[in-house]
DSSP file (Angstrom, degrees, kcal/mol; ACC not computed):
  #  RESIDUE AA STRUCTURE BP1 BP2  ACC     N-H-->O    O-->H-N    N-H-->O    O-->H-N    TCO  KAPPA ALPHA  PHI   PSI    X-CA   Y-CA   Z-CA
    1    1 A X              0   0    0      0, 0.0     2,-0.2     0, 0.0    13,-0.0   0.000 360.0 360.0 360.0 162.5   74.4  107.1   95.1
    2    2 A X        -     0   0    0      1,-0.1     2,-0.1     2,-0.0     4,-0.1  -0.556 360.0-103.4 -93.7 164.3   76.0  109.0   92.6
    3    3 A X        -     0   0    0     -2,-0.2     3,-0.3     2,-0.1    -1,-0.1  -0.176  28.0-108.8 -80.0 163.5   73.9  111.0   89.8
    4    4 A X  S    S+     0   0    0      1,-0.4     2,-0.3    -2,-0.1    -1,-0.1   0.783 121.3  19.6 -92.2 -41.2   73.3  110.0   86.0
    5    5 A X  S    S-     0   0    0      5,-0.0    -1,-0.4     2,-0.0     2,-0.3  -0.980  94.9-158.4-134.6 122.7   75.7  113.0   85.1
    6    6 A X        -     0   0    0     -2,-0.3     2,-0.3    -3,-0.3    -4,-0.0  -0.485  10.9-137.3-102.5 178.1   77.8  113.9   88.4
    7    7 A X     >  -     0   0    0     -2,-0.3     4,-1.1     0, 0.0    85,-0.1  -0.842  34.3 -96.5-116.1 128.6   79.2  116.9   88.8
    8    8 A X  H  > S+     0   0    0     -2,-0.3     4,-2.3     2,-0.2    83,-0.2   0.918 131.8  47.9 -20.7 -53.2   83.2  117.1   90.4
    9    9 A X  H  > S+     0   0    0      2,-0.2     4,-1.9     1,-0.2    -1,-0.2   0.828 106.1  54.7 -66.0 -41.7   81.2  117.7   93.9
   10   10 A X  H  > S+     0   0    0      2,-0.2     4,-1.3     3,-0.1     3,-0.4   0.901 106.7  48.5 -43.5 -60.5   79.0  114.8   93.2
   11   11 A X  H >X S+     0   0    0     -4,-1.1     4,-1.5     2,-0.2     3,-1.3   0.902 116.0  46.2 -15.5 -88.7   82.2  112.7   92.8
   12   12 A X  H 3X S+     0   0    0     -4,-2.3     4,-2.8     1,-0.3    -1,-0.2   0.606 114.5  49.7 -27.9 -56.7   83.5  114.3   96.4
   13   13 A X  H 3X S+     0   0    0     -4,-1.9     4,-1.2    -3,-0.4    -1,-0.3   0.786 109.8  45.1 -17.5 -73.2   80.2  113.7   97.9
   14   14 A X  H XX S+     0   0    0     -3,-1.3     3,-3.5    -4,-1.3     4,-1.3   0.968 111.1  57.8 -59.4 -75.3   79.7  109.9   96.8
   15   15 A X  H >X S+     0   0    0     -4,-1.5     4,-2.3     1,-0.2     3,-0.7   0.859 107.7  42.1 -46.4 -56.5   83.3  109.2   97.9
   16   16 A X  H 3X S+     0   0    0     -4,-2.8     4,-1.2     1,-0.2    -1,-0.2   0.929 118.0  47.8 -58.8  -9.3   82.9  110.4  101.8
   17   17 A X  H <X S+     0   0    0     -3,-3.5     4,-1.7    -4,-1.2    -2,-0.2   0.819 117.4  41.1 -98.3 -18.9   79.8  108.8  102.0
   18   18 A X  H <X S+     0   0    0     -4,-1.3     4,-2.8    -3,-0.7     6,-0.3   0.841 111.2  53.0 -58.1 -45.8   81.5  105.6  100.3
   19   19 A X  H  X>S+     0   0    0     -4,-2.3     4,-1.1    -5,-0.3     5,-0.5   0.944 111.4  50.8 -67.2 -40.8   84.9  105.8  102.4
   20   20 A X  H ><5S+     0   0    0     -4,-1.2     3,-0.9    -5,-0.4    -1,-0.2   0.967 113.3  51.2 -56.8 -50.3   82.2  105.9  105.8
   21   21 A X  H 3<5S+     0   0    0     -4,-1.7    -1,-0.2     1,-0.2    -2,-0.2   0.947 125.0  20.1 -51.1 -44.5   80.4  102.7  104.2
   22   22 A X  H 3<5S-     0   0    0     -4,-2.8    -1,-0.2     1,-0.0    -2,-0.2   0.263 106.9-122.1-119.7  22.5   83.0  100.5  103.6
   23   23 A X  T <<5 -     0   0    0     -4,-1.1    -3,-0.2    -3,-0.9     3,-0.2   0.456  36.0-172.4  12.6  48.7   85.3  102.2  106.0
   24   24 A X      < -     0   0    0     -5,-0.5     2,-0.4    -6,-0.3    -1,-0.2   0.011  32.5-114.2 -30.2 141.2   88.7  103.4  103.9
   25   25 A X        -     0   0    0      2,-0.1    -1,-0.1     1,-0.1     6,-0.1  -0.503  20.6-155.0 -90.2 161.2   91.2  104.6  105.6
   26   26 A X        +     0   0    0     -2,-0.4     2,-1.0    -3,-0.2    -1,-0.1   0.108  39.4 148.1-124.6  26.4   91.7  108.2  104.7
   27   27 A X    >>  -     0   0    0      1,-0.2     3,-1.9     2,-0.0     4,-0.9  -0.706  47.7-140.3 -92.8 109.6   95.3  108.2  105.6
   28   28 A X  H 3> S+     0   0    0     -2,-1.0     4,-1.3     1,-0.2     3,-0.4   0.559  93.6  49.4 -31.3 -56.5   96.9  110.8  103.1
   29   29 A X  H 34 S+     0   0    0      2,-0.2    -1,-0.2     1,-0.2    -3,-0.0   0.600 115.8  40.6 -66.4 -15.4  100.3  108.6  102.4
   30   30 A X  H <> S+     0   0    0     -3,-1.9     4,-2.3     3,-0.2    -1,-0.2   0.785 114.1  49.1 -35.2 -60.9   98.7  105.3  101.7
   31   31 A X  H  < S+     0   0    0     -4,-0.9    -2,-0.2    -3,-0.4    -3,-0.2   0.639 112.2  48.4 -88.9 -33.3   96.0  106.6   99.8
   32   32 A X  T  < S+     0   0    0     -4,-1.3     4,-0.4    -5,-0.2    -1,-0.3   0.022 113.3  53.5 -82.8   7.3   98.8  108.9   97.6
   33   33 A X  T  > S+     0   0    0     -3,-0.2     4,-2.7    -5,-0.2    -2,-0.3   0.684 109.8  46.8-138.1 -60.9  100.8  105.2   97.3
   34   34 A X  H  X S+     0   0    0     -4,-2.3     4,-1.1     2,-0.2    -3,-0.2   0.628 111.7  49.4 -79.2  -6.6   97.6  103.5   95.9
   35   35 A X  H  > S+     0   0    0      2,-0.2     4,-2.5    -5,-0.1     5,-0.4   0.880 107.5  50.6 -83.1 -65.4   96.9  106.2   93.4
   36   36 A X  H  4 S+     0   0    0     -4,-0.4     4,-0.4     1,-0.2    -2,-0.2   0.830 114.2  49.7 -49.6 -27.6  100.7  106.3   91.9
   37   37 A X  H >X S+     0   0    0     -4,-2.7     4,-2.9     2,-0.1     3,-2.4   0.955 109.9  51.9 -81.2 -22.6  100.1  102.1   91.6
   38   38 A X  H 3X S+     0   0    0     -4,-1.1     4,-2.7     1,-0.3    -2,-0.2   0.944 107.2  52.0 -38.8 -50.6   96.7  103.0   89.8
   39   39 A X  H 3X S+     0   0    0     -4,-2.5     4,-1.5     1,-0.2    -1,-0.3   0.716 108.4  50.6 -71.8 -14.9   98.7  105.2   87.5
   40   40 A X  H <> S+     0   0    0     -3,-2.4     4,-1.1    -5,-0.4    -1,-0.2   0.906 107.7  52.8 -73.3 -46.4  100.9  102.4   86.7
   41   41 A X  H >X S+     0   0    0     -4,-2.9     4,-1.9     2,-0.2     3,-1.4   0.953 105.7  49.3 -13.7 -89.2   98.2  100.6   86.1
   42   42 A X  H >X S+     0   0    0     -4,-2.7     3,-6.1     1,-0.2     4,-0.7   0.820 113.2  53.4 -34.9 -92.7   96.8  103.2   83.6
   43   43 A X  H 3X S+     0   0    0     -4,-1.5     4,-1.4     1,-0.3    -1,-0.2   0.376 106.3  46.4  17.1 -72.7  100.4  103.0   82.0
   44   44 A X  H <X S+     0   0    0     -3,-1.4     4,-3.8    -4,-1.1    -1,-0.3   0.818 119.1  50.9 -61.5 -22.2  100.6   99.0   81.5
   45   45 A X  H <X S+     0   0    0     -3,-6.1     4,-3.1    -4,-1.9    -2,-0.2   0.972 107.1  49.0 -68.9 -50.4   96.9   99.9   80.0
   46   46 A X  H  X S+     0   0    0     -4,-0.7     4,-1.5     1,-0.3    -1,-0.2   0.849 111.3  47.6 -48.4 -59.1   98.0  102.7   77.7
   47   47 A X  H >X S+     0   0    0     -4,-1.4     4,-1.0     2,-0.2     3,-0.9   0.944 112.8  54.2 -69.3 -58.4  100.8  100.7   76.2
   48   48 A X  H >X S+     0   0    0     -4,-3.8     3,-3.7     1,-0.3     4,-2.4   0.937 112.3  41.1 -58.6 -63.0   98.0   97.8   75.8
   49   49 A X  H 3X S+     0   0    0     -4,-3.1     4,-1.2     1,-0.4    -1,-0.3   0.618 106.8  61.1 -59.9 -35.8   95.7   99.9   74.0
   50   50 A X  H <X S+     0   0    0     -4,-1.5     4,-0.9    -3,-0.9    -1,-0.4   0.474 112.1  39.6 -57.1 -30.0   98.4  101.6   71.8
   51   51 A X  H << S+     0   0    0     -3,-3.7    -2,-0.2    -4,-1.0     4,-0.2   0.888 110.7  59.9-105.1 -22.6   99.5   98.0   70.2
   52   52 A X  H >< S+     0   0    0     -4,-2.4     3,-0.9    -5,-0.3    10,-0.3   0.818 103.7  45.7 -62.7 -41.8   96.0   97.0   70.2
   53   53 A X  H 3< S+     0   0    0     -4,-1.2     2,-0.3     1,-0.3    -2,-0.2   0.994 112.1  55.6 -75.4 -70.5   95.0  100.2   67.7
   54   54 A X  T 3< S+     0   0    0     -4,-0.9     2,-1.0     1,-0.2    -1,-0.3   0.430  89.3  94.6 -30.5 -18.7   98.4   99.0   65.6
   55   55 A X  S X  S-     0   0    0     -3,-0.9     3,-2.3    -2,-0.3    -1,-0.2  -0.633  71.0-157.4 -79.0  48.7   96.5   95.5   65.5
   56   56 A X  T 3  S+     0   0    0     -2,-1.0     2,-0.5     1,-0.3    -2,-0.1  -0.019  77.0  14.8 -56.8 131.6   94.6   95.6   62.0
   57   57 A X  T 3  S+     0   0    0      1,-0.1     2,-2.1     2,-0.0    -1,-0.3  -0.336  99.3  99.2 105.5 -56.3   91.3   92.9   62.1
   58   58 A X    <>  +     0   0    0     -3,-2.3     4,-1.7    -2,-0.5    -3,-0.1  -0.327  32.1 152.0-105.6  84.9   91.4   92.5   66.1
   59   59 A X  H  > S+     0   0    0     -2,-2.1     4,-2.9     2,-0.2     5,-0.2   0.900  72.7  62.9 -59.2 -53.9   88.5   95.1   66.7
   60   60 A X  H  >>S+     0   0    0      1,-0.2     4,-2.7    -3,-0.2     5,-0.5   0.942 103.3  45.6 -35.8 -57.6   88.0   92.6   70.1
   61   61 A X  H  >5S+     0   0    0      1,-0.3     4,-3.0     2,-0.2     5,-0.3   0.941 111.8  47.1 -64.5 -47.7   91.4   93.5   71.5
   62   62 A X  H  X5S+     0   0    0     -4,-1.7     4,-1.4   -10,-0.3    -1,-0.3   0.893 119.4  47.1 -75.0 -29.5   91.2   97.3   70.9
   63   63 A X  H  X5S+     0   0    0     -4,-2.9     4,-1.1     2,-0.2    -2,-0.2   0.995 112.1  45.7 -27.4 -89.3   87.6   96.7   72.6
   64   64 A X  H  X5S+     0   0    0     -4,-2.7     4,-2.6    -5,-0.2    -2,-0.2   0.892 111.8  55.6 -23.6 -69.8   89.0   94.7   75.2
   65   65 A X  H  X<S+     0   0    0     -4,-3.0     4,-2.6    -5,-0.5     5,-0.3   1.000 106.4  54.1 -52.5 -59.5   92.2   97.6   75.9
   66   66 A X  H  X S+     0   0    0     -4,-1.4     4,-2.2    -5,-0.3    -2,-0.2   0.752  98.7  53.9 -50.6 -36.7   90.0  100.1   76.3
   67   67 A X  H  X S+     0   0    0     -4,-1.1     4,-2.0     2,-0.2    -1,-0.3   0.784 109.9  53.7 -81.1 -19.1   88.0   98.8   78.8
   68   68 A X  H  X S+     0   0    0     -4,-2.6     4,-0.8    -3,-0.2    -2,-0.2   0.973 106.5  45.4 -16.0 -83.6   90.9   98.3   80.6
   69   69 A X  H  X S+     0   0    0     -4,-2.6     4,-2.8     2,-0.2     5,-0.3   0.795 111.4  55.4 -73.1 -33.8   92.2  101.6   80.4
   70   70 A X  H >X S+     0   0    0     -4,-2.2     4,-2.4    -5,-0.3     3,-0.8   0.984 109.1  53.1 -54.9 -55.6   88.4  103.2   81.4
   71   71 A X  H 3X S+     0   0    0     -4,-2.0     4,-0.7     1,-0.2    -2,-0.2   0.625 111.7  41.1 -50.9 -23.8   88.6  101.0   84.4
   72   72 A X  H 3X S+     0   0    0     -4,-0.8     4,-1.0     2,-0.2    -1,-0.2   0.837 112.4  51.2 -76.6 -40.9   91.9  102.2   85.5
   73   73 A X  H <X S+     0   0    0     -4,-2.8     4,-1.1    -3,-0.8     5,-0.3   0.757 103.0  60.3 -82.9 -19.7   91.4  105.7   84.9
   74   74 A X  H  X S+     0   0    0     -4,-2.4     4,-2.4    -5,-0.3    -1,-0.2   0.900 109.2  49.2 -20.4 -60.8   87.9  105.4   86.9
   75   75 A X  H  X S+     0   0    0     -4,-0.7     4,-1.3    -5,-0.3    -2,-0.2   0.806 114.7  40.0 -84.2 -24.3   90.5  104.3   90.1
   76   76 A X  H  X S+     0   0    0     -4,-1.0     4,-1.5     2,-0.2    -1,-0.3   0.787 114.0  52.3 -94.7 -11.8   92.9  107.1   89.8
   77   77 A X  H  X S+     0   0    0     -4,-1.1     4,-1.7     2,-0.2     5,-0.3   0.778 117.0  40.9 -78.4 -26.8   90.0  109.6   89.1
   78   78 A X  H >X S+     0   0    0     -4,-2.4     4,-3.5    -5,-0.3     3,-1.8   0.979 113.7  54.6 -73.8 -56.9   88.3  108.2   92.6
   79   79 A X  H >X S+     0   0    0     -4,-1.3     3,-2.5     1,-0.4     4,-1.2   0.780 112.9  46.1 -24.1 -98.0   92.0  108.1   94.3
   80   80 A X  H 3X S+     0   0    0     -4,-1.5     4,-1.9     1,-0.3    -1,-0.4   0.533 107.6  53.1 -30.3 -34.1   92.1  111.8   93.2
   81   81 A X  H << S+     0   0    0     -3,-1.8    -1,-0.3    -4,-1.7    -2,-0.3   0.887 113.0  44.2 -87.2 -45.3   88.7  112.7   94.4
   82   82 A X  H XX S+     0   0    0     -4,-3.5     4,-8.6    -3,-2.5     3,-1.5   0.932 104.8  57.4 -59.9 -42.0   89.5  111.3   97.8
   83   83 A X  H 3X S+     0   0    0     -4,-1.2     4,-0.7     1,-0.3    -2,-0.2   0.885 110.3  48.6 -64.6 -36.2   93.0  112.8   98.4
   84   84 A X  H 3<>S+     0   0    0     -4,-1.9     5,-1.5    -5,-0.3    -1,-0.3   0.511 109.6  54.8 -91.0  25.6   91.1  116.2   97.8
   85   85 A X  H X45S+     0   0    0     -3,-1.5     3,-1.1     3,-0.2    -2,-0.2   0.684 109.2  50.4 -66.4 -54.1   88.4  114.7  100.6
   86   86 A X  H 3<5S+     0   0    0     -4,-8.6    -3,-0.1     1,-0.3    -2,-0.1   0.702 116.4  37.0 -60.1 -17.4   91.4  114.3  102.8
   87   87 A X  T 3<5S-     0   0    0     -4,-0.7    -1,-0.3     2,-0.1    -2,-0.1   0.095 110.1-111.1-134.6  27.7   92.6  117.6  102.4
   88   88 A X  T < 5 +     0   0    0     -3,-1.1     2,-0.4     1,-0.2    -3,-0.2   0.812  61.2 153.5  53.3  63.5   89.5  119.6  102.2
   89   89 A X      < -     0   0    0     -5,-1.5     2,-1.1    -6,-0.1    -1,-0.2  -0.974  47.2-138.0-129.5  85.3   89.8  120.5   99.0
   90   90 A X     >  -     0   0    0     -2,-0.4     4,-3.4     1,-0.2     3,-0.1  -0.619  21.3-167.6 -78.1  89.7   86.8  121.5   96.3
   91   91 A X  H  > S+     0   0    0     -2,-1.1     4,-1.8     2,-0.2    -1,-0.2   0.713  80.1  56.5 -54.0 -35.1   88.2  119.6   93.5
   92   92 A X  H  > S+     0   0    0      2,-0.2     4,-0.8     3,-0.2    -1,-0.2   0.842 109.2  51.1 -52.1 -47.1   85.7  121.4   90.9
   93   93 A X  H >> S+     0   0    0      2,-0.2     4,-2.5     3,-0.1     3,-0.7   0.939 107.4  50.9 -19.0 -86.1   87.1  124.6   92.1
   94   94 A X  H 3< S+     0   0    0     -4,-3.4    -2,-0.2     1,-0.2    -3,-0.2   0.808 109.8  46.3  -1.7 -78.0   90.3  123.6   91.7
   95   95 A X  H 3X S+     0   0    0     -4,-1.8     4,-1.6     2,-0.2    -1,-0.2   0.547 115.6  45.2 -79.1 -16.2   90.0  122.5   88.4
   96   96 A X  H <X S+     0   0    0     -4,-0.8     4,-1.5    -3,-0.7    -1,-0.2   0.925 114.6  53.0 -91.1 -31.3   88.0  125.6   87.1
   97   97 A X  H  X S+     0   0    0     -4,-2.5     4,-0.9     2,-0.2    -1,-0.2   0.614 116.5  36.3 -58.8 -32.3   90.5  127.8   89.0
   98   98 A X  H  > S+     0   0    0     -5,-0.3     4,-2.4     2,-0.2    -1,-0.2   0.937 112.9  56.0 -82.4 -52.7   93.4  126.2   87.3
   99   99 A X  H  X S+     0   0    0     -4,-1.6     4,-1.0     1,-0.2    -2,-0.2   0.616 107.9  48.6 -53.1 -37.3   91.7  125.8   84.0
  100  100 A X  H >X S+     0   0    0     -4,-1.5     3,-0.8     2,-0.2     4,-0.8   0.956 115.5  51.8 -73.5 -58.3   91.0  130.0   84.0
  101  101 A X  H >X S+     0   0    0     -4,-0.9     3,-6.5     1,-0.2     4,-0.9   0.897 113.9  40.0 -29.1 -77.8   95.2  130.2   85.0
  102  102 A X  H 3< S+     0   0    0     -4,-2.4    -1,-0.2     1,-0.3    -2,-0.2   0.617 107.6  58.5 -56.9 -26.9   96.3  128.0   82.2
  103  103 A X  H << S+     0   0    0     -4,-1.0    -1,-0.3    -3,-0.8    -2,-0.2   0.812 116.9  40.4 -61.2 -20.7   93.8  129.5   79.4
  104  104 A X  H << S+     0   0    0     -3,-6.5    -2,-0.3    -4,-0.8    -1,-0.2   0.856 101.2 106.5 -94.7 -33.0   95.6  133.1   80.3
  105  105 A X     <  -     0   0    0     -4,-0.9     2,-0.3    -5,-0.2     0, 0.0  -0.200  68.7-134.5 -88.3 141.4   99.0  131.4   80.5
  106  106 A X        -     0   0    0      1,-0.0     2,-0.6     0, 0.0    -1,-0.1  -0.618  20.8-144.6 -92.0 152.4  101.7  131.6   78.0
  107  107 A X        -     0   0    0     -2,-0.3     2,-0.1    -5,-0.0    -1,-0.0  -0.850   9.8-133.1-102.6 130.8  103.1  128.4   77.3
  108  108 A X              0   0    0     -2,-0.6    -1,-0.0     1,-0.1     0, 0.0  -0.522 360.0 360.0 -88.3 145.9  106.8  128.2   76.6
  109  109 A X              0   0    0     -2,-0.1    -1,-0.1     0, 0.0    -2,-0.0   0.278 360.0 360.0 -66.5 360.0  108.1  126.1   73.5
């Protein structure tokens, strides 16, 4: 089971020992096909949540949107955590490795 505050590798971790439980198929184009509808998801979610904050009074609805949109971005963050499973890939790495790039990188206007 996953930890109270995971870590990237925690996340990496839970999911192979999840995909073995409940026995996901770990085939790369599939699994890249169910993340991009997740992200669509997120999208419809985004837009929800966005009219909901324009919504003066309905504190429920912006409530409501939000959990939405956690729940979506939960499935494309697990999606992501698997696809770097599949491809043997230390997503925390990655990200710190990228994250060091982009602090040095100049960004064009």
């Amino acid at each position: 089971m996953l930890k109270d505050h995971p870590t990237l590798r925690d996340c990496q971790e839970f999911h192979r020992w999840l995909d073995l439980e409940k026995g996901f198929s770990s085939d790369l184009p599939l699994n890249m096909m169910l993340l991009m509808e997740e992200v669509g998801e997120v999208a419809k979610e985004v837009r929800r949540f966005d009219h909901a904050q324009n919504d003066l009074g309905l504190e429920d609805k912006l409530v409501t949107a939000r959990d939405h949109l956690e729940e979506e971005l939960a499935d494309c963050l697990a999606y992501i955590v698997k696809l770097a499973n599949y491809t043997d890939i230390d997503l925390e790495q990655a990200y710190l490795k990228k994250m060091h790039y982009n602090v040095h990188r100049v960004w064009n206007d």
